[in-house]
C-alpha positions in Angstrom: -21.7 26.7 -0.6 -19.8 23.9 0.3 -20.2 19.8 -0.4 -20.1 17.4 2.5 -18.5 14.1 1.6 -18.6 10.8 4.0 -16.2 8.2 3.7 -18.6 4.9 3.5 -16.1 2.6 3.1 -12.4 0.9 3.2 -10.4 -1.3 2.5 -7.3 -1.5 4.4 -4.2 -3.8 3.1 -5.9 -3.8 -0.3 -2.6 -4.3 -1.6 0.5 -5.3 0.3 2.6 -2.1 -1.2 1.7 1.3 -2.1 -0.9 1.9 -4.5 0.0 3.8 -7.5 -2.5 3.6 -9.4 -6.4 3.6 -10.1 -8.6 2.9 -13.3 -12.5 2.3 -13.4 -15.1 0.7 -15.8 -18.4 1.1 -15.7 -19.1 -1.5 -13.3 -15.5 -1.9 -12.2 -12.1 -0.6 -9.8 -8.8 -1.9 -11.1 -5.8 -1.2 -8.8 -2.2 -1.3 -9.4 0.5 -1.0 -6.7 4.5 -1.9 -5.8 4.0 -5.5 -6.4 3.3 -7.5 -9.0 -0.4 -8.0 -9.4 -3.3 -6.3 -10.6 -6.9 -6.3 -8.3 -10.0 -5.6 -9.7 -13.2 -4.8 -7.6 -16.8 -4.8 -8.4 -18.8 -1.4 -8.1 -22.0 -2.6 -9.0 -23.5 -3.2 -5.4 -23.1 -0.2 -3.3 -25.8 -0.8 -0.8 -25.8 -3.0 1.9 -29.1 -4.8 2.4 -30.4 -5.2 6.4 -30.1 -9.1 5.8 -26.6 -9.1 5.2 -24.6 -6.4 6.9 -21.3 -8.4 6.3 -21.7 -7.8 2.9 -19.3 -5.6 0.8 -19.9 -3.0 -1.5 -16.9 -3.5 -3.2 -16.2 -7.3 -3.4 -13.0 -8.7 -5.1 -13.9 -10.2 -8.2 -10.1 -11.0 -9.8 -6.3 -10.7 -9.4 -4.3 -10.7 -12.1 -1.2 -12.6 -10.5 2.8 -11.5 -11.5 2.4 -9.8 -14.4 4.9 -6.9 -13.7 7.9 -8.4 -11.8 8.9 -5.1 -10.3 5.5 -3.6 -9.6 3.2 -1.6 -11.6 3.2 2.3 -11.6 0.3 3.0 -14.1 -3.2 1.4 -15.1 -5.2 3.2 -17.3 -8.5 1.9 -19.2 -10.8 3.0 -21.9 -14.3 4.8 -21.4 -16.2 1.9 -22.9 -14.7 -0.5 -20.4 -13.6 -3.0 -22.5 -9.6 -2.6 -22.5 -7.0 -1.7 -20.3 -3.4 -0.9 -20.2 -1.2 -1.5 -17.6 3.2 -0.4 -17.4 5.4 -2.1 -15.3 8.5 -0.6 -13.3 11.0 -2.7 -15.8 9.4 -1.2 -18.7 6.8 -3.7 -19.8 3.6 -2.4 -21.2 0.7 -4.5 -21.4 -2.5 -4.8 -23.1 -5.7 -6.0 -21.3 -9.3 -6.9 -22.5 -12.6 -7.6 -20.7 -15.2 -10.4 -21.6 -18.9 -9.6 -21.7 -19.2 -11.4 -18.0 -16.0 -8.9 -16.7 -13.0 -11.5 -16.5 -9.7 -9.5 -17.8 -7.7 -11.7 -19.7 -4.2 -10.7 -21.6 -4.3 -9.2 -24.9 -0.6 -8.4 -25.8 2.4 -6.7 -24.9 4.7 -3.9 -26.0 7.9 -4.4 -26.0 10.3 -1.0 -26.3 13.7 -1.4 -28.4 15.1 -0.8 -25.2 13.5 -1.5 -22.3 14.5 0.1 -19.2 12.6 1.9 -16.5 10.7 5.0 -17.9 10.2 4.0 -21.4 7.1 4.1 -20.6 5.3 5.9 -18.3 2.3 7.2 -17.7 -0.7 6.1 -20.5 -3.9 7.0 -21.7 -6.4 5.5 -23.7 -8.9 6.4 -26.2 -12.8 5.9 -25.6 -12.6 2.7 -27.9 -9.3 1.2 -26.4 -7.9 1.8 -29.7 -5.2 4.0 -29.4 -2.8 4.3 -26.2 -0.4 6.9 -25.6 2.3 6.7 -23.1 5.0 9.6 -22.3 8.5 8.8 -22.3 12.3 9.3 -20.2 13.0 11.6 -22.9 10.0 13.4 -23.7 8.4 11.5 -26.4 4.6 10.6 -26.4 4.2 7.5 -28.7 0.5 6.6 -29.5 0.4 2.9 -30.2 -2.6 0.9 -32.6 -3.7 -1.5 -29.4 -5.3 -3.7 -32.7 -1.6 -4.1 -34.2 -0.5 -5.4 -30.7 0.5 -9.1 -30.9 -0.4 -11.2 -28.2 3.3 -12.9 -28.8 4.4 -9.5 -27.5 6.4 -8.2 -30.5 7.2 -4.5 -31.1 4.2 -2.8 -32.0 3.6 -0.5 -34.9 3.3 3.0 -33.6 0.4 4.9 -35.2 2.1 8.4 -34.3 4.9 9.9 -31.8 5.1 13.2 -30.8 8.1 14.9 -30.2 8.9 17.7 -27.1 11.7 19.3 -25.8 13.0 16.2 -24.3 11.5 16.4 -20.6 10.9 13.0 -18.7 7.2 13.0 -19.3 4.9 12.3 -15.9 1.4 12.9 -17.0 -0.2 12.1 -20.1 -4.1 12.5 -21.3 -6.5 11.5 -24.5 -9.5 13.4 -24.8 -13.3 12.0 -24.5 -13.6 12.5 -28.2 -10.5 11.5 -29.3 -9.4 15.0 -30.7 -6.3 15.9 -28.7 -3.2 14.1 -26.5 -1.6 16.4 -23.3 1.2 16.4 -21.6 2.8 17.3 -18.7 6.6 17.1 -18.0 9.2 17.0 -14.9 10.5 20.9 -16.2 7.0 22.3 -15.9 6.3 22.2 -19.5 2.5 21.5 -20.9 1.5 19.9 -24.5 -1.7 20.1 -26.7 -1.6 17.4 -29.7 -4.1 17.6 -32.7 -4.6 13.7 -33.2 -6.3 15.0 -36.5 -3.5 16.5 -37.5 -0.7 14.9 -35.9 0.8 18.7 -35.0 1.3 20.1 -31.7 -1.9 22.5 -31.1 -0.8 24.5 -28.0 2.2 25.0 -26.0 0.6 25.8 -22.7 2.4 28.2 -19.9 3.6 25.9 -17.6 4.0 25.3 -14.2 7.5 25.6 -14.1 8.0 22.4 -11.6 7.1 18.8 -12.3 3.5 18.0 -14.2 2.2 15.2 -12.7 -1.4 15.3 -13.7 -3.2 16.9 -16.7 -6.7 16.0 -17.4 -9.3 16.8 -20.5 -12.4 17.7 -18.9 -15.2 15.4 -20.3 -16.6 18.0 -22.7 -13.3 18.5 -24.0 -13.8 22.7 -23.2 -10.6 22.3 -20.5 -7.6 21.0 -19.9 -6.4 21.0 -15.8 -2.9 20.6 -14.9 -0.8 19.9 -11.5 2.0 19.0 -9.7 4.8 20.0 -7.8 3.7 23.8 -7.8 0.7 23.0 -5.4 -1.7 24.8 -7.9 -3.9 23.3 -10.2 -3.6 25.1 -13.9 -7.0 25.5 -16.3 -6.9 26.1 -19.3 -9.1 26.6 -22.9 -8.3 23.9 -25.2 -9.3 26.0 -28.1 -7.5 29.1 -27.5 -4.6 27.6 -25.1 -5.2 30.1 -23.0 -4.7 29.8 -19.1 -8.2 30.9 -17.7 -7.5 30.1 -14.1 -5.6 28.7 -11.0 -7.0 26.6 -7.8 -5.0 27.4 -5.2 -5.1 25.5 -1.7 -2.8 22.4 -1.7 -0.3 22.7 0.9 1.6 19.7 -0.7 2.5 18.5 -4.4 -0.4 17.6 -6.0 -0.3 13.9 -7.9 -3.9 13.1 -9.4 -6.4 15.2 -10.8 -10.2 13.7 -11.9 -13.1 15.5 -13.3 -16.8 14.2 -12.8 -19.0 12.8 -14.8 -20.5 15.9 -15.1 -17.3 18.3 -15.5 -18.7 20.7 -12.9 -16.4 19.2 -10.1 -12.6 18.5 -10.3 -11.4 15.9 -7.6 -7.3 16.0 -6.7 -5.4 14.2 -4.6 -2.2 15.4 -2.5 1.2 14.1 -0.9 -0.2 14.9 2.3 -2.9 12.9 2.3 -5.6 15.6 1.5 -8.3 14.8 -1.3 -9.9 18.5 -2.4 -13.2 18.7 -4.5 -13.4 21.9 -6.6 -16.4 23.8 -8.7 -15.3 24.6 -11.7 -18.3 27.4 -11.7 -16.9 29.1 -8.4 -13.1 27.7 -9.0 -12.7 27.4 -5.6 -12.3 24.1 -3.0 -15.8 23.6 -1.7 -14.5 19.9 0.3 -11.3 18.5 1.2 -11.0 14.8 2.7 -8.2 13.6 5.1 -8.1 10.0 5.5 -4.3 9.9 6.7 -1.6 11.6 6.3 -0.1 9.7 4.0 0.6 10.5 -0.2 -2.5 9.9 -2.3 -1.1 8.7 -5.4 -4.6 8.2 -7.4 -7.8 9.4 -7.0 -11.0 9.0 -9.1 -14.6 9.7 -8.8 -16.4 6.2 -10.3 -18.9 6.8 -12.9 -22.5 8.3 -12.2 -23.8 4.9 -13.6 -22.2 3.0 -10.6 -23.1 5.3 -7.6 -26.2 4.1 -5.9 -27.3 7.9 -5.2 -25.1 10.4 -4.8 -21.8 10.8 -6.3 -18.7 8.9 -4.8 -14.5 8.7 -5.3 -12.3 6.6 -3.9 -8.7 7.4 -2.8 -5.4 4.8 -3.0 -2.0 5.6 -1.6 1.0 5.1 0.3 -1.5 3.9 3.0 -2.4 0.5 0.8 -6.4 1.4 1.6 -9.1 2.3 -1.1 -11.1 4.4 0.7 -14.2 5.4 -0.8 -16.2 8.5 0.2 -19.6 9.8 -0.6 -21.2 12.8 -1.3 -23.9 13.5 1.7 -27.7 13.8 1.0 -28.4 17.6 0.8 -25.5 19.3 -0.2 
């Protein structure tokens, strides 16, 4: 049986370059793009009222204004929705924390020994904001202490690294419950950490092209992995074995999301196409074309925020979030 989802709403020129990246809270939609600022949009009210049909579900509640000269690539935030993390194409990495009425303010900054493009990458953050992990130009994952960070931005104390086979790392994971840090690299290669133990767990059979997206489901069972070889990987996170691949992409594949839920994998394509999969059936049971046009970032936003049904919103070479929801009955 397959889901129907209608796109509800836009919002074209949402930044003035591409979009490369999406984060949510609870209640918000922080974007990140080619230029230098960070926008964050409400969630809370999704339904437009008769008496106000100008009225936007997803108003624009703050811009963080030129905090990464050269653009940002990567915003990531924690589950609790109180920090966020945001890296910069110069290799700034910065530290951001919410106040009870939702205004982001700075909390610090890393600063690499040597900071160059690709120092870091793409980041991850535990449930608490505590500990952020960010993949490397030479393969490295550091996890950082966020509570170490100085707001002066001196080098923060790193409260692990883990080492690979040297790989620019693309894609980089912590899961819900804190247990395990993946990986994915540019030669196809795929990582398991034990944050326990501070030892790789699994070496997963790769894709043999580029990883740009793994993601923990929110149960922690799997691990799904993408990229340039147009298939998404699962696998056991126990075991490390590879239980299955979602074929259908036409195009590299650049973002992968699970639902709140774990039965539904969302992922997001170079050509423009957004695919929904069952994990029960592991087959594509919708796929979304807003434009032809690469989708860097997709996400669904949390159960919690969606005024019935479940919705995701898409962000890309286009400049538009588009959001889409799924239809009544299906």
């Amino acid at each position: 049986m397959s889901k129907q989802y209608l796109q509800t709403h836009t919002l074209p020129n949402a930044h003035p370059t591409d979009i490369f990246s999406l984060a949510v809270t609870p209640s918000q939609l922080l974007s990140a793009s080619g230029s230098s600022s960070i926008r964050i949009h409400s969630t809370k009210g999704q339904i437009i009222h008769a008496d106000t049909p100008d009225e936007h579900p997803y108003p624009l509640v703050q811009t963080l204004e030129k905090v990464h000269p050269l653009g940002c690539h990567h915003i990531c935030t924690s589950l609790d929705g109180r920090t966020a993390a945001s890296a910069g194409f110069s290799g700034e990495l910065k530290i951001w924390r919410c106040s009870e009425a939702g205004q982001w303010s700075p909390a610090g900054e890393i600063v690499p020994e040597e900071k160059k493009a690709g120092e870091h990458w793409p980041l991850a953050l535990s449930e608490n904001g505590q500990y952020l992990a960010c993949t490397t130009h030479d393969g490295r994952i550091n996890v950082y202490d966020t509570r170490a960070i100085a707001a002066e931005g001196t080098a923060a104390p790193k409260f692990t690294q883990y080492e690979t086979k040297g790989s620019f790392g693309m894609s980089v994971d912590i899961s819900a419950n804190g247990s395990m840090t993946a990986s994915g690299h540019q030669n196809g290669s795929i990582y398991i950490f034990n944050n326990s133990t501070a030892r790789l767990a699994h070496s997963l059979a790769g894709l043999i092209k580029p990883v740009r997206s793994v993601k923990f489901s929110p149960a922690c069972k799997y691990l799904a992995a993408a990229g340039d070889a147009r298939i998404i990987a699962l696998y056991d996170t126990q075991s490390g074995k590879q239980i299955a691949n979602l074929t259908g992409h036409g195009s590299w594949i650049m973002s992968l999301d699970w639902n709140w839920s774990g039965e539904y994998l969302l992922s997001g394509g170079y050509d423009g196409k957004a695919k929904i999969w069952s994990l029960e059936r592991r087959e594509c049971v919708a796929t979304q074309t807003e434009s032809e046009k690469c989708l860097w970032s997709v996400l669904w936003l949390p159960k919690a925020a969606s005024a019935r049904n479940e919705t995701f919103v898409t962000a890309g070479a286009g400049r538009t979030l588009a959001f889409y929801r799924e239809a009544s009955g299906t």
